[in-house]
C-alpha positions in Angstrom: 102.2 105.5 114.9 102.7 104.4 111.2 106.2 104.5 111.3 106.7 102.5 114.6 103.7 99.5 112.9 105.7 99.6 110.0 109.0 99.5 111.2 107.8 96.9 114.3 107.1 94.4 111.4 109.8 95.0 109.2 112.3 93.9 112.2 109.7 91.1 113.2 109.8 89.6 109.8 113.9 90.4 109.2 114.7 88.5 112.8 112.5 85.5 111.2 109.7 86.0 114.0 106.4 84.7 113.9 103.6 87.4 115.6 102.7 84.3 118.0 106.6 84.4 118.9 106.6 88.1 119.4 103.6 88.1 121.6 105.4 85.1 123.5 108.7 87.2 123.9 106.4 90.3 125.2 103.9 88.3 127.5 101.0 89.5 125.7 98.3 87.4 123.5 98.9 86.6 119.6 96.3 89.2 119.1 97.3 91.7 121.4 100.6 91.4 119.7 98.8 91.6 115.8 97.3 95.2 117.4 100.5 96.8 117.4 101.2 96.3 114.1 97.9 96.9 112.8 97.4 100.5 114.8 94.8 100.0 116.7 96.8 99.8 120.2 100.0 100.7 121.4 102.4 98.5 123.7 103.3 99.3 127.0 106.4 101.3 128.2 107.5 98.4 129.1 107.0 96.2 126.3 108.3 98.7 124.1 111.6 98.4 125.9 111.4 94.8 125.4 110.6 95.3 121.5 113.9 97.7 121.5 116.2 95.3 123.2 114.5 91.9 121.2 115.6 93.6 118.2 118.8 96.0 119.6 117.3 99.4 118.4 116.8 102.2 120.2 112.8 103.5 121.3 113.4 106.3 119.3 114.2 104.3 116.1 111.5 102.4 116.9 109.0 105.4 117.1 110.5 107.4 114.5 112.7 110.3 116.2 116.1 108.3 114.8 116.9 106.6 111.6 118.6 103.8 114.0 
């Protein structure tokens, strides 16, 4: 999971997006939101659909498996 905290930030911070306007975008709490890119939980199915189409990447860049 390092790859998808890291890279989940990266994007966050490159689209000029606050955690609390992540977390708004994905219907979850600021800090539910600030565990994903921490490590120490992992979004939804769903949400992480909704992380790949906020940012138009694929899961699998998101996760690793595809350098985009």
């Amino acid at each position: 999971m390092r790859i998808f905290q890291e890279r989940l930030k990266e994007l966050r911070k490159q689209a000029g997006l606050t955690q609390r306007e992540m977390a708004e975008k994905l219907f979850v709490t600021q800090p539910s939101y600030l565990r994903y890119e921490n490590g120490t939980s992992e979004p939804s199915q769903e949400n992480l659909v909704r992380i790949a189409n906020i940012f138009d990447v694929s899961v699998d860049y998101l996760l690793g498996r595809a350098e985009f």
